[in-house]
C-alpha positions as CSV (number, residue, x, y, z in Angstrom):
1,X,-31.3,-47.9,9.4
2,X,-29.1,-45.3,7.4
3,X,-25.6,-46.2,6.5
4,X,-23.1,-43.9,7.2
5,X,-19.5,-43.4,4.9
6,X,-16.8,-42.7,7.2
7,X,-14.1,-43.7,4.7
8,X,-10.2,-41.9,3.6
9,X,-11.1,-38.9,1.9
10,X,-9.3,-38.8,-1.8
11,X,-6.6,-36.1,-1.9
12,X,-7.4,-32.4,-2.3
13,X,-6.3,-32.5,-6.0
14,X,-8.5,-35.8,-6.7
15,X,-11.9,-34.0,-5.1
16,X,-11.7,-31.3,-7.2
17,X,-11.8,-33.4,-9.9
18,X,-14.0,-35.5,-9.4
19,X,-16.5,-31.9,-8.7
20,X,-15.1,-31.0,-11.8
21,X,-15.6,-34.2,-13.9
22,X,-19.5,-34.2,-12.9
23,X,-19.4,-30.1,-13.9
24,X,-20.3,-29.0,-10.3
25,X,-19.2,-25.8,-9.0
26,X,-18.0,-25.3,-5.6
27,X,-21.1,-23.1,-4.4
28,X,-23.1,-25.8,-6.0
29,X,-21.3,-28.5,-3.2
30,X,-21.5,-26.5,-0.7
31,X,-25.5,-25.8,-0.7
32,X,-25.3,-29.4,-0.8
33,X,-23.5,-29.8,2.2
34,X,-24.8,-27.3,4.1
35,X,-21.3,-25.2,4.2
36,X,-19.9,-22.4,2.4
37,X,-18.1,-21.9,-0.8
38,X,-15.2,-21.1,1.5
39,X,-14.9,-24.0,3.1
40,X,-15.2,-26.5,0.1
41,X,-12.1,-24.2,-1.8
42,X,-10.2,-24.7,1.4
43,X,-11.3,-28.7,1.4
44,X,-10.2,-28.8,-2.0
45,X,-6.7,-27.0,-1.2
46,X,-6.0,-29.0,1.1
47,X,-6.0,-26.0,3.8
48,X,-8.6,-27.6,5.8
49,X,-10.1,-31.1,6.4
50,X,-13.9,-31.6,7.2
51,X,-14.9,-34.0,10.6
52,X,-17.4,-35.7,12.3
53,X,-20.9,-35.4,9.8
54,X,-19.6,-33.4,7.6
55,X,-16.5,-35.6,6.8
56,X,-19.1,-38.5,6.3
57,X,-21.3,-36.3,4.2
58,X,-18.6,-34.8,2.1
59,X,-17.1,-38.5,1.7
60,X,-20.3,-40.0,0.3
61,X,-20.6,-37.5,-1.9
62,X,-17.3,-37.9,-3.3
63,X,-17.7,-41.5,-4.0
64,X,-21.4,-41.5,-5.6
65,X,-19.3,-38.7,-7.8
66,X,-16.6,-41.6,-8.4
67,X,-19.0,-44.0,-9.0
68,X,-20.5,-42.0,-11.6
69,X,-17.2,-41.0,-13.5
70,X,-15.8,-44.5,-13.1
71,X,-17.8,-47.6,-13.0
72,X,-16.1,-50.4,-11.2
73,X,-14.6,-53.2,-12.9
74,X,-16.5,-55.9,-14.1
75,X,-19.2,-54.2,-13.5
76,X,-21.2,-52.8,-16.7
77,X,-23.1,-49.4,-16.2
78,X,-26.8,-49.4,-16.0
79,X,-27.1,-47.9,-19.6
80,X,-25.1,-50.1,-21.3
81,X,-21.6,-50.4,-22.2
82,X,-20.1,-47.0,-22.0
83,X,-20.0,-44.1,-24.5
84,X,-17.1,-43.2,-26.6
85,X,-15.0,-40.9,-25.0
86,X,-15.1,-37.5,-26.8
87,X,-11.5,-36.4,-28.0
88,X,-9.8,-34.0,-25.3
89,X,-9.7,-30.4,-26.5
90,X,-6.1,-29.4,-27.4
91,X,-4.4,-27.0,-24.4
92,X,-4.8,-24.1,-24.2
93,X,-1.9,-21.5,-25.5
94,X,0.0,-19.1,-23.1
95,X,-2.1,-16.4,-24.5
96,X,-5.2,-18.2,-24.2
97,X,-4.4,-19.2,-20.8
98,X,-4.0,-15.5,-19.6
99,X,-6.8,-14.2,-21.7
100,X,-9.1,-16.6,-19.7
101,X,-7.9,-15.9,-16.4
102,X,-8.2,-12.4,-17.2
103,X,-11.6,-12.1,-18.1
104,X,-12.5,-14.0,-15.2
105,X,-10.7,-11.9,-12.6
106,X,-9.8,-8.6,-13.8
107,X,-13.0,-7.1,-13.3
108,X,-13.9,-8.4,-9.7
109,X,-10.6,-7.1,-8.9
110,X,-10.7,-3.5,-10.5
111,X,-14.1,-3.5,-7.8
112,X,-12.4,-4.7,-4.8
113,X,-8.7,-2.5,-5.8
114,X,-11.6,0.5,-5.8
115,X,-12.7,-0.3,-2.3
116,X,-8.8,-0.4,-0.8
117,X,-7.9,3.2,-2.6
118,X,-11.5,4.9,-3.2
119,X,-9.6,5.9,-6.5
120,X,-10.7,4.9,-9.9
121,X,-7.9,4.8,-11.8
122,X,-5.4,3.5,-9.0
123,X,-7.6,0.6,-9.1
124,X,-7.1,-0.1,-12.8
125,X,-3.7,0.5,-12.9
126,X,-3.1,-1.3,-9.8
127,X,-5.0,-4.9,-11.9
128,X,-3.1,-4.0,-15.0
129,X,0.0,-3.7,-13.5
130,X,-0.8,-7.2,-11.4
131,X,-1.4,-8.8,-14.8
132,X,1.2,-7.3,-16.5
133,X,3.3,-8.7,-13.9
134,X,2.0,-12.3,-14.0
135,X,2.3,-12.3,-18.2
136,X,6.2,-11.6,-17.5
137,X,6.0,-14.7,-14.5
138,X,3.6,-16.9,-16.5
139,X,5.5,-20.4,-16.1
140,X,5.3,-19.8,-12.7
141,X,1.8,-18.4,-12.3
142,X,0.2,-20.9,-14.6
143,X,1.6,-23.7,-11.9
144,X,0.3,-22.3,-8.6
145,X,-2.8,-23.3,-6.9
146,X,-4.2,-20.4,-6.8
147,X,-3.6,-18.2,-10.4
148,X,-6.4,-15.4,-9.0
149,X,-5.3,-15.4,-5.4
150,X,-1.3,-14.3,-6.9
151,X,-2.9,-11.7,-8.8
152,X,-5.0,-10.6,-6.4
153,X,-2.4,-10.0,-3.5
154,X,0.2,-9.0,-6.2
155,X,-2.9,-6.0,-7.2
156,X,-3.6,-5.4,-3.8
157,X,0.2,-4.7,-2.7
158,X,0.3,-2.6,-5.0
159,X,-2.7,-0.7,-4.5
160,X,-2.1,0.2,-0.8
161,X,1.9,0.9,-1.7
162,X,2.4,4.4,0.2
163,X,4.6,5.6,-2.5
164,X,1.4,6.8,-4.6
165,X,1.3,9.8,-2.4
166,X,4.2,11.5,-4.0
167,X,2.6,11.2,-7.3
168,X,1.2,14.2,-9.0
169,X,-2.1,12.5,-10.8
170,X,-3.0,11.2,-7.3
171,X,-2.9,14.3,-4.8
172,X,-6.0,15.5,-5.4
173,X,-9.1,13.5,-4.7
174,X,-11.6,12.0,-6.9
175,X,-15.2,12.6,-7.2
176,X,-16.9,10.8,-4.3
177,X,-19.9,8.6,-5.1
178,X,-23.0,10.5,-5.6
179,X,-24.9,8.0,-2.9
180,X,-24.4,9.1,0.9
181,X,-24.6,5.9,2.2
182,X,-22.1,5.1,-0.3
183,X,-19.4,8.0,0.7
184,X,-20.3,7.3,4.7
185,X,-18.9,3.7,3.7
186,X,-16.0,4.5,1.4
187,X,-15.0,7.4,4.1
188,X,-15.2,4.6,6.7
189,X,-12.9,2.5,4.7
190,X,-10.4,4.7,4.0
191,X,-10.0,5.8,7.3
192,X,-8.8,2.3,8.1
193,X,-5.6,1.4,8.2
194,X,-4.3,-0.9,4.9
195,X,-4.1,-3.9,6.8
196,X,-6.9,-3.6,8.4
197,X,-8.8,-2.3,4.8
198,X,-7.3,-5.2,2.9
199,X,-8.4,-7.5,5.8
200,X,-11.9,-6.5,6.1
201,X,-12.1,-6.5,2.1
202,X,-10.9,-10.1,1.8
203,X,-13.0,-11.1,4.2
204,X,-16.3,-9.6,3.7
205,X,-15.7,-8.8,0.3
206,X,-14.1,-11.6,-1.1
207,X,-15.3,-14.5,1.1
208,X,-12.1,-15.7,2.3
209,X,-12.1,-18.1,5.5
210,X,-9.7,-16.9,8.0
211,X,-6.3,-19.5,7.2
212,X,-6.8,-17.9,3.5
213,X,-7.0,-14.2,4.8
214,X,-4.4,-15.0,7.2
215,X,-1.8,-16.9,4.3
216,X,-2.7,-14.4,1.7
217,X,-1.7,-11.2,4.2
218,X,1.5,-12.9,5.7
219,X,0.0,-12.8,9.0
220,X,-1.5,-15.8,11.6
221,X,-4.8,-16.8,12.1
222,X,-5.2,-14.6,15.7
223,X,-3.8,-11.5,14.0
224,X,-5.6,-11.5,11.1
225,X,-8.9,-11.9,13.5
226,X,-8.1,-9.2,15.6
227,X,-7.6,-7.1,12.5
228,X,-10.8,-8.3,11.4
229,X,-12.8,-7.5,14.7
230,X,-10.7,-4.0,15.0
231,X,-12.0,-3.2,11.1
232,X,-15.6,-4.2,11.9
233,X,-15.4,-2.5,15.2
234,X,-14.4,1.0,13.2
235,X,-16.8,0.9,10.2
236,X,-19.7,0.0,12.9
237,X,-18.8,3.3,14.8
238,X,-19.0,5.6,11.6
239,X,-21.9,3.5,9.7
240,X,-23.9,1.8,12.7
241,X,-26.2,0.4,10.3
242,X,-23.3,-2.2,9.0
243,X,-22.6,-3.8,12.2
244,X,-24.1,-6.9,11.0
245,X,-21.3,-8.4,8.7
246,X,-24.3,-9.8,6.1
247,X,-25.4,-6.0,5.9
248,X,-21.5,-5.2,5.7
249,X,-20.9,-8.0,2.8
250,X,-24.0,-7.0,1.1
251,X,-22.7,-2.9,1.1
252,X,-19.5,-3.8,0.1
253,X,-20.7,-5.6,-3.0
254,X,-23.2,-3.1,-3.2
255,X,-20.3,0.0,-3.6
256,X,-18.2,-2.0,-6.1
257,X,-20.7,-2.9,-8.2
258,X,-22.4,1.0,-8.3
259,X,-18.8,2.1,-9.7
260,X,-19.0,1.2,-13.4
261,X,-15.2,0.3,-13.8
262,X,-13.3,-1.4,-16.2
263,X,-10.0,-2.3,-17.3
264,X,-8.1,-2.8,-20.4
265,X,-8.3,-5.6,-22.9
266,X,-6.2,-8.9,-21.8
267,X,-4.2,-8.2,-25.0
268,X,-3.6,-3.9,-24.6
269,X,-2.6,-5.5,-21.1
270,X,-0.3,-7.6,-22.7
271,X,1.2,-6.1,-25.8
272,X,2.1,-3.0,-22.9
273,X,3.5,-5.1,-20.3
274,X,5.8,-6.4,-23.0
275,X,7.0,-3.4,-24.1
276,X,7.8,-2.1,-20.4
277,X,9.6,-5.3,-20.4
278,X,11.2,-4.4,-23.8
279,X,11.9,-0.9,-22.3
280,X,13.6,-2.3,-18.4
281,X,15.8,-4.6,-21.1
282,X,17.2,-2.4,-23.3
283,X,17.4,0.2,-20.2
284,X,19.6,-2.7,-18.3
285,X,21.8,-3.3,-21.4
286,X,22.4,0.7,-21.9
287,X,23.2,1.0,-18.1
288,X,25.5,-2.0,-18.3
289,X,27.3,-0.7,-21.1
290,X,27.5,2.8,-19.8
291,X,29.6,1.3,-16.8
292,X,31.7,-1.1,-18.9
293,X,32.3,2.0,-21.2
294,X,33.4,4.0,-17.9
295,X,35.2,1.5,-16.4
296,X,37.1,1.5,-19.3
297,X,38.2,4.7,-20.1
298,X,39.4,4.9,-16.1
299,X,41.4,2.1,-16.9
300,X,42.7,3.9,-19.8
301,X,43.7,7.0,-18.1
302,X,44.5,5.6,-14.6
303,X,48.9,6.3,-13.7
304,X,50.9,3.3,-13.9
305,X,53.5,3.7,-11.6
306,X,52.7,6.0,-8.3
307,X,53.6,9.8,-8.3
308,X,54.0,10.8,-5.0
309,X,52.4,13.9,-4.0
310,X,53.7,17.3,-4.1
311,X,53.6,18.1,-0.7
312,X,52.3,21.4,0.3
313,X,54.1,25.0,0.2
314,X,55.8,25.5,4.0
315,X,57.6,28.5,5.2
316,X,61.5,28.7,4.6
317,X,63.3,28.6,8.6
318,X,67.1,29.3,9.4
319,X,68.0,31.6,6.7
320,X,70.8,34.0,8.1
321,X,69.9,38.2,8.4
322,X,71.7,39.7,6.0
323,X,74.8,41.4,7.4
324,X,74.9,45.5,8.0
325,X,77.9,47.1,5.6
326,X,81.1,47.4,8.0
327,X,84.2,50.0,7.2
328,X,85.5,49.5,3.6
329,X,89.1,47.9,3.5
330,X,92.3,49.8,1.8
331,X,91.9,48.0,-1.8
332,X,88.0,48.7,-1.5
333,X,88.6,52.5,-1.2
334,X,90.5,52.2,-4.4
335,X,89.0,50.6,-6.0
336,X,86.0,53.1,-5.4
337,X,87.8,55.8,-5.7
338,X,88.9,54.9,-9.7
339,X,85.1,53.6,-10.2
340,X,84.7,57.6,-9.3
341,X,87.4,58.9,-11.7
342,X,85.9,57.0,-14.5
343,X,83.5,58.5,-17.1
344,X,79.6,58.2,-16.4
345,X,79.2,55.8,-19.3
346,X,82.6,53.7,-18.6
347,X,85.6,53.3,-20.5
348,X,85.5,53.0,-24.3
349,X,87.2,49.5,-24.0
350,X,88.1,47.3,-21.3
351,X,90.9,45.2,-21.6
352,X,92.5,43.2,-19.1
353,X,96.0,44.1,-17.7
354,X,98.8,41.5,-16.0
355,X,98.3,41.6,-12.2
């Protein structure tokens, strides 16, 4: 009669390593299991938690897999007391760290960003620039979960921004690929919409389970499989032959792996995203001091009492006509009449006289 294990799982961080600790990959466990790769990353995330046989078959697997890391106590292995432990390699550096996860991502990536744009170059500056940007957030990259999944949806926002219409280098389009089946599919993609691209890339490119594609596009489990269904839907009607989403996976793979692309070194990535960040800095300080410097000279030549206004020019009212000349009085006549007497030029001196 078989025994069945129906005991606690360990916690999500404690199954991966115990995997890890017997140097088993995660497609290796899940041919083992009968599931997909998927579906033990999401077990070992804690997204998702296994039931009924496969909760019992995942469970004794993770105890034969304690067993064999730990022997109980008191209880001495089969082959004799244990082996020295071998000394624990020193941690890895910042740079090693990133130089590791580079290698490891950066090219799967430049394939998939090729599949969202259908552009070469977009694809490699959208990876570099997702690296770039996780070498300036390192502490807090190096702590999530999930190092690839932040730089992939940070390289994937960026490849689907809009904005990259407006620049020059991308207007015109690239060669296509010299396959037709190839351009039918690449045509078909790119006449998705980005959500729906980046949805049916992640998916049947990538592998992700549905609560992954749905948490890594910010949307919910239904919307993200009507999305899914929609995307399929479209590409079927422009490539029949890919209705079946193995033929569709297989394709995808297929058109990202034809395109020989490549990106940068980890450290030309590196060294360039430092001095962009060297650039912004001194840029920030310049601006900063441009406005203290402004502010300061307003300060300098602002009034310090208030001037009121000159108010504006106004027409003059109420001034009185000027009077018509009347009939001259008796001292007025003579005093014309000697102004007549007089010489042209005047007297030759005036001088006054007693009234």
């Amino acid at each position: 009669m078989t025994q069945t294990y129906a005991g606690p799982l360990p916690p999500p961080d404690e199954r991966r390593r115990l995997r890890e600790s017997r140097a088993l990959t995660q497609a290796q466990v899940a041919r083992r299991l009968g599931v997909s790769r998927a579906t033990v990353r999401a077990w070992e995330r804690g997204r998702s938690t296994p039931s009924g046989p496969r909760h019992e078959a995942y469970a004794r697997l993770l105890a034969d897999l304690a067993d064999l890391a730990e022997p109980t106590a008191g209880q001495a292995s089969p082959a004799g007391p244990p082996p020295p432990r071998s000394p624990e390699p020193p941690p890895l550096t910042p740079d090693q760290a990133f130089d590791a996860l580079y290698a490891f991502c950066a090219p799967a990536l430049v394939r998939q960003a090729y599949l969202l744009t259908g552009r070469r170059e977009l694809a490699r500056e959208a990876v570099e620039r997702a690296f770039q940007l996780a070498w300036q957030r390192w502490p807090e990259v190096a702590r999530d979960r999930d190092p690839g999944g932040w730089v992939r949806a940070t390289a994937y926002e960026y490849a689907v921004s809009p904005w990259h219409r407006f620049r020059p280098r991308y207007r015109t389009p690239e060669p296509p690929p010299a396959d037709p089946a190839d351009r039918a599919l690449l045509d078909a993609l790119l006449s998705l919409p980005p959500s729906y691209r980046r949805t049916l890339v992640l998916y049947d490119g990538v592998g992700l389970d549905l609560p992954e594609l749905a948490a890594e596009t910010e949307a919910s489990t239904p919307a993200a499989a009507g999305r899914l269904t929609r995307a399929r839907e479209a590409v079927a009607a422009c490539v029949p032959e890919l209705a079946d989403p193995a033929a569709l996976h297989r394709r995808l793979t297929e058109l990202a792996s034809t395109e020989r692309l490549r990106a940068d070194a980890p450290t030309t990535v590196r060294t360039v995203g430092e001095r962009r960040n060297v650039f912004w800095t001194r840029a920030a300080i310049a601006f900063t001091v441009a406005i203290i410097g402004a502010t300061g000279l307003t300060l300098r030549s602002a009034p310090t009492h208030y001037e009121a206004p000159i108010a504006p020019a106004q027409a003059v009212r109420g001034v009185p006509v000027a009077p018509a000349m009347g009939p001259l009085s008796k001292t007025e006549q003579n005093l014309r009449a000697k102004l007549h007497r007089e010489q042209a030029n005047g007297p030759q001196r005036l001088a006054p006289e007693p009234g």
